[in-house]
DOVEX-946623 format. One record per residue: residue in three letters; x, y, z of N, C-alpha, C in turn; chain. Coordinates in steps of 0.05 Angstrom, whole numbers, plus 5000, padded with zeros to 4 digits. Example, Ala and Ser with C-alpha at 12.3 -4.5 7.8 and 13.67 -1.06 7.14 Angstrom:
BEGIN
<node residu="ALA" n_x="5264" n_y="4886" n_z="5156" ca_x="5246" ca_y="4910" ca_z="5156" c_x="5264" c_y="4934" c_z="5156" chaine="A"/>
<node residu="SER" n_x="5257" n_y="4955" n_z="5142" ca_x="5273" ca_y="4979" ca_z="5143" c_x="5258" c_y="5001" c_z="5157" chaine="A"/>
END
This chain:
BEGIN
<node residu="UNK" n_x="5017" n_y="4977" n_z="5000" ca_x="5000" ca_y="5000" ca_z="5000" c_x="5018" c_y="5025" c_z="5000" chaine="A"/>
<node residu="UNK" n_x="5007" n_y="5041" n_z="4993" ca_x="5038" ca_y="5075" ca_z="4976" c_x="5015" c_y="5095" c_z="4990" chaine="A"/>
<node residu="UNK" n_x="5022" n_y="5107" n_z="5006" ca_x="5015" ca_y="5133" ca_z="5019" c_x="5024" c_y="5157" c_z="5004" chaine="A"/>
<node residu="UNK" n_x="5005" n_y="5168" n_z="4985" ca_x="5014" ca_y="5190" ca_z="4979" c_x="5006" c_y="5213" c_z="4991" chaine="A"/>
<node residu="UNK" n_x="5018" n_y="5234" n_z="4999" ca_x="5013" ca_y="5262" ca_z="5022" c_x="5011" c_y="5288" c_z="5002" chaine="A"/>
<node residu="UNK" n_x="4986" n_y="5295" n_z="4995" ca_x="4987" ca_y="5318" ca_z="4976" c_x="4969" c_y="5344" c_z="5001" chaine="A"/>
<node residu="UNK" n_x="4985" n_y="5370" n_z="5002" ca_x="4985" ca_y="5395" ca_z="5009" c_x="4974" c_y="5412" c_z="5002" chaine="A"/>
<node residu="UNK" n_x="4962" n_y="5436" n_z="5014" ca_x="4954" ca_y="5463" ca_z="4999" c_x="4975" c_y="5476" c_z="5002" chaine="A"/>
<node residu="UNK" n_x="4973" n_y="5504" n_z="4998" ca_x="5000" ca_y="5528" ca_z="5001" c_x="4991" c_y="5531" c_z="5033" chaine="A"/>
<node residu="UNK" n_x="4975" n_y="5524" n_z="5043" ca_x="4973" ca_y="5537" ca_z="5072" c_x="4984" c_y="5517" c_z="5093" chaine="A"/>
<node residu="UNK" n_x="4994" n_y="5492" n_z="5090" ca_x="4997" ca_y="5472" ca_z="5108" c_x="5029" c_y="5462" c_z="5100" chaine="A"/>
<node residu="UNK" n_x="5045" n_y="5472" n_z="5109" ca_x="5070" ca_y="5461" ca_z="5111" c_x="5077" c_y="5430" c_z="5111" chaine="A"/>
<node residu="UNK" n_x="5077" n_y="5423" n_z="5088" ca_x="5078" ca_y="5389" ca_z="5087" c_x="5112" c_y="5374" c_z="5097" chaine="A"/>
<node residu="UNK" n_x="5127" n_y="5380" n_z="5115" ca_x="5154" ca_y="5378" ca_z="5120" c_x="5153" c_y="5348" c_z="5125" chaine="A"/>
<node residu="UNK" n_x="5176" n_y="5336" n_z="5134" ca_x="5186" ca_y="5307" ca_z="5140" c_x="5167" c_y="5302" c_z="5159" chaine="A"/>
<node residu="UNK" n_x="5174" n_y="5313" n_z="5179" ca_x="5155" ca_y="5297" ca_z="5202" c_x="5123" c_y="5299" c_z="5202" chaine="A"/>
<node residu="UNK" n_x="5113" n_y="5313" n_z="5185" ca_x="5079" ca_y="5309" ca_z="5181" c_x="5078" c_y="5287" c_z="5162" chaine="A"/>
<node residu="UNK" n_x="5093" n_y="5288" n_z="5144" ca_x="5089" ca_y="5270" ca_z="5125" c_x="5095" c_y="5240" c_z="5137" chaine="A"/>
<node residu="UNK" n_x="5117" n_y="5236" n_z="5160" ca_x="5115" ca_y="5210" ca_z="5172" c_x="5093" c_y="5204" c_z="5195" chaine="A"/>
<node residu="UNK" n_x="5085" n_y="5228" n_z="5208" ca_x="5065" ca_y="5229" ca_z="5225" c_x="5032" c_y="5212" c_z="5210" chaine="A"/>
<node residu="UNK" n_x="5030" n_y="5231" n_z="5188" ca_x="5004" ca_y="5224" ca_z="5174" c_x="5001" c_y="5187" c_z="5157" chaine="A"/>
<node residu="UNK" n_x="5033" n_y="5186" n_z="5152" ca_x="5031" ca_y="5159" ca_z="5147" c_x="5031" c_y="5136" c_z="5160" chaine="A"/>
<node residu="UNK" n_x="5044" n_y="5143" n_z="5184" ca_x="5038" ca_y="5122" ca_z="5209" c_x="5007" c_y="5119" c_z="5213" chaine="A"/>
<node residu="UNK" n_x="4996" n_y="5136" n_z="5221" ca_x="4964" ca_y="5139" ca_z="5220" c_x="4945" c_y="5130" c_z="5204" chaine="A"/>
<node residu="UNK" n_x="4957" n_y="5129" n_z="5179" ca_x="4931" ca_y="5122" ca_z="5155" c_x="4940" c_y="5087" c_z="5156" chaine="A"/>
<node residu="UNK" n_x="4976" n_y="5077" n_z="5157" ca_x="4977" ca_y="5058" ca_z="5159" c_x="4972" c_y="5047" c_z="5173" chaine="A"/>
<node residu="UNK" n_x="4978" n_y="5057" n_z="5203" ca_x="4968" ca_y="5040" ca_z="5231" c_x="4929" c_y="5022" c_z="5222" chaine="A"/>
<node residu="UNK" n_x="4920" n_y="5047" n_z="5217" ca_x="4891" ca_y="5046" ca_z="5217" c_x="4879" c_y="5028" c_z="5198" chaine="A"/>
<node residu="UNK" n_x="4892" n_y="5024" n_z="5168" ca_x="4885" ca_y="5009" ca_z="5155" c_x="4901" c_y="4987" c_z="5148" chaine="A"/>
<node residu="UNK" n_x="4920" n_y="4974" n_z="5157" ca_x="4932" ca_y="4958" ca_z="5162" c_x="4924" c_y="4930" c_z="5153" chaine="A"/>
<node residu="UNK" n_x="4901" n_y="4919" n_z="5169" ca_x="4890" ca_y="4897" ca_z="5158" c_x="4875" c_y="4899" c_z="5131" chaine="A"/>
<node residu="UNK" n_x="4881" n_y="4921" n_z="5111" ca_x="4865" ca_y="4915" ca_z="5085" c_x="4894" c_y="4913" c_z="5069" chaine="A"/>
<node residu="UNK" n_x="4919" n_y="4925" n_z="5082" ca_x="4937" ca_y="4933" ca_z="5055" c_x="4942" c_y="4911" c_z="5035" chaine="A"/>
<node residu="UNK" n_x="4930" n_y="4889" n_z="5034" ca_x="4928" ca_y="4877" ca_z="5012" c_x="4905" c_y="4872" c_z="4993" chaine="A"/>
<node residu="UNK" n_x="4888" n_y="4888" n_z="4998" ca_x="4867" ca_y="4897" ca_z="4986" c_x="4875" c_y="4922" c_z="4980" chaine="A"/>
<node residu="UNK" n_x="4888" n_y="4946" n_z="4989" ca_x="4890" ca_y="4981" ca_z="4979" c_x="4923" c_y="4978" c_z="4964" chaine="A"/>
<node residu="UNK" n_x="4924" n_y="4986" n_z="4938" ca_x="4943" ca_y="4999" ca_z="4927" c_x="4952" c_y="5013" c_z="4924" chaine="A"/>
<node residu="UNK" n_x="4938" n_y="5044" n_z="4942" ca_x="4948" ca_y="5066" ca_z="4939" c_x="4927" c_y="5081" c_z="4956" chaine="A"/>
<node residu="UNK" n_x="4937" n_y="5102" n_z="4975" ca_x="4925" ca_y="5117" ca_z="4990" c_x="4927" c_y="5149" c_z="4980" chaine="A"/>
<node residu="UNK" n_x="4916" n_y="5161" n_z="4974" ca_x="4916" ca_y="5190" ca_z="4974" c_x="4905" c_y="5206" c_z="4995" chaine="A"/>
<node residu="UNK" n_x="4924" n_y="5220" n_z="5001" ca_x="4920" ca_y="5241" ca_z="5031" c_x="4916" c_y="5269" c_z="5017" chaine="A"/>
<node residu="UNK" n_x="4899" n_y="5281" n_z="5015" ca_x="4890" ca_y="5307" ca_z="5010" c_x="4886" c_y="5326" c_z="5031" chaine="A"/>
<node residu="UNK" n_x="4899" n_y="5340" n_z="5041" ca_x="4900" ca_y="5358" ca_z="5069" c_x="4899" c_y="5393" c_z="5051" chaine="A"/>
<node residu="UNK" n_x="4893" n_y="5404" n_z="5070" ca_x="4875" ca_y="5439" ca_z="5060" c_x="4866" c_y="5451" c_z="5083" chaine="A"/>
<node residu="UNK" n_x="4869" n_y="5482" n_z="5086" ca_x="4865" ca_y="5497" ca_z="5112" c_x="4841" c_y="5506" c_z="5089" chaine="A"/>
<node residu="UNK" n_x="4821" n_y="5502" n_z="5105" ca_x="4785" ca_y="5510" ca_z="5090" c_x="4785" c_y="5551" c_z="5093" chaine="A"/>
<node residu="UNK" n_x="4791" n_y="5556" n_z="5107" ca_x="4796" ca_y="5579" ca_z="5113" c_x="4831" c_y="5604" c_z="5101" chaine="A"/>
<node residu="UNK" n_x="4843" n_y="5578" n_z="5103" ca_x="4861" ca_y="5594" ca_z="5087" c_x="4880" c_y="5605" c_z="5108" chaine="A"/>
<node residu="UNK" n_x="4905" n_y="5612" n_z="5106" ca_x="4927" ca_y="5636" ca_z="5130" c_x="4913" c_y="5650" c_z="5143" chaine="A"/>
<node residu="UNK" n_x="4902" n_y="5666" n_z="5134" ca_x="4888" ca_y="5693" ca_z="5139" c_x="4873" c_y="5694" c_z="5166" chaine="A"/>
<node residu="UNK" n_x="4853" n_y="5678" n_z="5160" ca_x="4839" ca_y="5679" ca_z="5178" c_x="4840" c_y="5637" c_z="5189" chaine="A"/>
<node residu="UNK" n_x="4821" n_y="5644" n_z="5221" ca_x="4821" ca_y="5614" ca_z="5235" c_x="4795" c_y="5609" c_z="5239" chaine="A"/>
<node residu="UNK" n_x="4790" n_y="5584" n_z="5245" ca_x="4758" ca_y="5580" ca_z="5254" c_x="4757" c_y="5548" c_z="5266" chaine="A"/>
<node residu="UNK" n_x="4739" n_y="5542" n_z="5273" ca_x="4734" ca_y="5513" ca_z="5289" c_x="4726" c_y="5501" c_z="5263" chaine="A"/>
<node residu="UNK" n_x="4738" n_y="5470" n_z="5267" ca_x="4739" ca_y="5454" ca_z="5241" c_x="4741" c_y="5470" c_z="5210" chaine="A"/>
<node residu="UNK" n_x="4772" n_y="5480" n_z="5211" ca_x="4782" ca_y="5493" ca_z="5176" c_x="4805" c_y="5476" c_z="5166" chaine="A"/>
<node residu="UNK" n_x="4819" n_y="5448" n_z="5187" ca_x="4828" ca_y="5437" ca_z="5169" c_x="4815" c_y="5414" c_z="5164" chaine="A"/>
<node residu="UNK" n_x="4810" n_y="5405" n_z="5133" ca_x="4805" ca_y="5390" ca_z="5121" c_x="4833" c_y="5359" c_z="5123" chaine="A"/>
<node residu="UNK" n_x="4815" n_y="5341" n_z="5117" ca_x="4829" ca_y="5312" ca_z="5105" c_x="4814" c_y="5303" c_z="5080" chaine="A"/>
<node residu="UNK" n_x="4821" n_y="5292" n_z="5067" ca_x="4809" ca_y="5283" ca_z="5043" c_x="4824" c_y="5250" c_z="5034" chaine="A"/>
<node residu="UNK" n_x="4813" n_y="5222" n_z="5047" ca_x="4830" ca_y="5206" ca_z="5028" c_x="4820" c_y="5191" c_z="5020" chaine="A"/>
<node residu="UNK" n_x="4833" n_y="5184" n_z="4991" ca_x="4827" ca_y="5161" ca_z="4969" c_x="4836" c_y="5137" c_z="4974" chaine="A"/>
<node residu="UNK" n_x="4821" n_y="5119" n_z="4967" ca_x="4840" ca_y="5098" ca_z="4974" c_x="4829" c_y="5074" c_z="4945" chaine="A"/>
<node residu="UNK" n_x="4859" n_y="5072" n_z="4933" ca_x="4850" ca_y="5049" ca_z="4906" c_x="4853" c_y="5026" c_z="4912" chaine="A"/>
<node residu="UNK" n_x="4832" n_y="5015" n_z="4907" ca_x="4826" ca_y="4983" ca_z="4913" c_x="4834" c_y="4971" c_z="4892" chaine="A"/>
<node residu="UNK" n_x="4837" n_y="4947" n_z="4896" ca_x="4843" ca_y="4916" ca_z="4881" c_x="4822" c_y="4911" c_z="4875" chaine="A"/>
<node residu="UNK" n_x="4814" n_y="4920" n_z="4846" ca_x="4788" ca_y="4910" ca_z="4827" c_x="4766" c_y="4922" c_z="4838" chaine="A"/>
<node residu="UNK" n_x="4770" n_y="4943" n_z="4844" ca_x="4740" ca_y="4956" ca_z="4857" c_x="4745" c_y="4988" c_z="4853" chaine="A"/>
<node residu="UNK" n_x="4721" n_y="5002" n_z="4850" ca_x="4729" ca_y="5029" ca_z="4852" c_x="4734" c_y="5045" c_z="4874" chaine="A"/>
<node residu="UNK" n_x="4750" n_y="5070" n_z="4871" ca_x="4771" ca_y="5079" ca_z="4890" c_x="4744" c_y="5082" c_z="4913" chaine="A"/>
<node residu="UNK" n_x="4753" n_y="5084" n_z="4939" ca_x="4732" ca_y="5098" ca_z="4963" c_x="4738" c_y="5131" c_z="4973" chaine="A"/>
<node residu="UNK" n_x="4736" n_y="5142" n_z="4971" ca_x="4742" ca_y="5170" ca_z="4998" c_x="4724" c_y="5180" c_z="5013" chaine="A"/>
<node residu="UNK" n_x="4736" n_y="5191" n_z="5034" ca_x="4721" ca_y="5201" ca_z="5055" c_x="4737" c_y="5231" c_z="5062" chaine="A"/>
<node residu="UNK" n_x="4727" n_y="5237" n_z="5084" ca_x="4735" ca_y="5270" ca_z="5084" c_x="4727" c_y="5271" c_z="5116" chaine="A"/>
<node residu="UNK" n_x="4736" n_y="5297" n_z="5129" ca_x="4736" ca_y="5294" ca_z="5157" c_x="4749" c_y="5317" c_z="5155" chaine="A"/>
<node residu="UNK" n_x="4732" n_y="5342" n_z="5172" ca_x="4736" ca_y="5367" ca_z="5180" c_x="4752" c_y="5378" c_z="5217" chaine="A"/>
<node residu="UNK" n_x="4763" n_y="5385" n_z="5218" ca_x="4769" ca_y="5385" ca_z="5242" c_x="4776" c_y="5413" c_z="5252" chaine="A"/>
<node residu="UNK" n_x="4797" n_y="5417" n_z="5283" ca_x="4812" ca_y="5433" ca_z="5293" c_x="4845" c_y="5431" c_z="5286" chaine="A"/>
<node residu="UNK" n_x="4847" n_y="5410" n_z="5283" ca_x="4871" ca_y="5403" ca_z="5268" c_x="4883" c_y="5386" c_z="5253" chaine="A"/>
<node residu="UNK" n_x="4902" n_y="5389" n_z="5236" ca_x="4908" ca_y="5362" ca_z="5216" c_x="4908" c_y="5342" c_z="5229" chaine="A"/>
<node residu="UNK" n_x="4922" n_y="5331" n_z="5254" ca_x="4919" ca_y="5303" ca_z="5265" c_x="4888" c_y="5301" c_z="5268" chaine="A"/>
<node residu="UNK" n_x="4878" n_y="5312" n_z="5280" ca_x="4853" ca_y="5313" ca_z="5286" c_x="4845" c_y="5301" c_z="5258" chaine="A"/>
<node residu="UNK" n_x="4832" n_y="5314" n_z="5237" ca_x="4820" ca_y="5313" ca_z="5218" c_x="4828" c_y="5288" c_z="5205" chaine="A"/>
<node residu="UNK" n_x="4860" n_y="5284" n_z="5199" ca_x="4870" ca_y="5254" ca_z="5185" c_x="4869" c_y="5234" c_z="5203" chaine="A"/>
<node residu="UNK" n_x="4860" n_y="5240" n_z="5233" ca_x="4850" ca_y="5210" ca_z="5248" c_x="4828" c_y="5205" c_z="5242" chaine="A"/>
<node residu="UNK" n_x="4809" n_y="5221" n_z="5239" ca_x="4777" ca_y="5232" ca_z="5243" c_x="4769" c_y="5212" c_z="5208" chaine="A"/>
<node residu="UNK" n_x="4777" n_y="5224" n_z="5179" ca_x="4776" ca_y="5210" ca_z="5163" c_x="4785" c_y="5183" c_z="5154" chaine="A"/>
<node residu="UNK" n_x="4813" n_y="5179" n_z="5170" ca_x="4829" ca_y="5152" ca_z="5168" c_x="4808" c_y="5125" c_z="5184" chaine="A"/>
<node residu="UNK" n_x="4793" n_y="5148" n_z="5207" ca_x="4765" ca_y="5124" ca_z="5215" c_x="4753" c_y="5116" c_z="5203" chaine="A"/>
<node residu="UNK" n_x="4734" n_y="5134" n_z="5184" ca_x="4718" ca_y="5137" ca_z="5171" c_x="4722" c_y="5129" c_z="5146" chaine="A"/>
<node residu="UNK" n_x="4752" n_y="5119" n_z="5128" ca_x="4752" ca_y="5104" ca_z="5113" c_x="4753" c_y="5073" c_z="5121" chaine="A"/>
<node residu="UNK" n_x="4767" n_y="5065" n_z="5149" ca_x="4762" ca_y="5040" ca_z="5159" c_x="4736" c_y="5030" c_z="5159" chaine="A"/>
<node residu="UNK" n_x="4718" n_y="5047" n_z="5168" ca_x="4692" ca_y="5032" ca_z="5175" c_x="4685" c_y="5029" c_z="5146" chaine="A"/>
<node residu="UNK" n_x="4681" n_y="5044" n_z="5123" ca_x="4675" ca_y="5044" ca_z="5101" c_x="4680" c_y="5020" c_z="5088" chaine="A"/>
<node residu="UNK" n_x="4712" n_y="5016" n_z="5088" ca_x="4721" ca_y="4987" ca_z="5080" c_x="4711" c_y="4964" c_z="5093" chaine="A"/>
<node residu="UNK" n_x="4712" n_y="4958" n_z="5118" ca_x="4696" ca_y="4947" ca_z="5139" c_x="4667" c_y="4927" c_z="5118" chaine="A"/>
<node residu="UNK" n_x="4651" n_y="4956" n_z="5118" ca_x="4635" ca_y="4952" ca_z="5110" c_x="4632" c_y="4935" c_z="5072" chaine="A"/>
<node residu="UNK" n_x="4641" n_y="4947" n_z="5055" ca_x="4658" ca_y="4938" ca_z="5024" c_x="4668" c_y="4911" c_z="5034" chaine="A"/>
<node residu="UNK" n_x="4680" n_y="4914" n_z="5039" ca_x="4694" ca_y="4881" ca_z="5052" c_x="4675" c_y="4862" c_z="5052" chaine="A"/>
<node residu="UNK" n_x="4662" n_y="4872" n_z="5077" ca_x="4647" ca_y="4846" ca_z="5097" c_x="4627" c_y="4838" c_z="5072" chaine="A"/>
<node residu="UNK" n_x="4612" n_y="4861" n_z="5060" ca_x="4599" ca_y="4850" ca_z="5036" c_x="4605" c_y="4830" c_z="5018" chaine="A"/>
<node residu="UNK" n_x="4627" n_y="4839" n_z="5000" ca_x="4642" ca_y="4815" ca_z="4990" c_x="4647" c_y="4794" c_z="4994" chaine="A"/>
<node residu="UNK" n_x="4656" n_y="4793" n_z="5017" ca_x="4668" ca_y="4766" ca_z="5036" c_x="4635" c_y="4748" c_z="5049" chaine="A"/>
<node residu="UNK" n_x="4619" n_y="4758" n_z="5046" ca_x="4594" ca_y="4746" ca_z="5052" c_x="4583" c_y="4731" c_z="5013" chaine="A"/>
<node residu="UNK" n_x="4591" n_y="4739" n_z="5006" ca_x="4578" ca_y="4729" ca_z="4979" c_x="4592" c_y="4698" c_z="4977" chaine="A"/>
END
């Protein structure tokens, strides 16, 4: 499974976020990585430098399946960890769910 980490201009994507965010999406989805080929992390301040507000950073991730079409989810928060835990859930259960379907047929 390939964790890709894509940025806006407002979120400083440096070494340690980028290993922070990947431990996280991998910790969390772990039991599918042989089902996911590729993760896309989409992160964005909704608000922008300028100004702040409760839940303005965004998460956004893709995730490409093995013979299935891609899934994403999204998850608004107070902060990037916040937000890429918040969605990294919310694609587990998703899969969870895709899965168990399949695996019941």
């Amino acid at each position: 499974m390939h964790v890709q980490i894509n940025t806006d201009s407002n979120i400083e994507g440096d070494n340690a976020l980028t290993q922070q965010i990947e431990a996280v999406v991998r910790g969390t989805l772990d039991r599918f990585s042989e089902r996911i080929t590729r993760v896309d992390v989409y992160l964005s301040d909704e608000n922008s430098d300028t100004k702040s507000g409760i839940d303005d950073m965004r998460c956004l991730l893709e995730a490409s399946l093995v013979g299935l079409q891609p899934t994403v989810t999204s998850h608004q928060a107070a902060t990037v960890e916040q937000a890429v835990d918040g969605a990294a859930g919310e694609l587990k259960r998703s899969l969870e769910t895709t899965f168990g379907r399949l695996d019941d047929r």
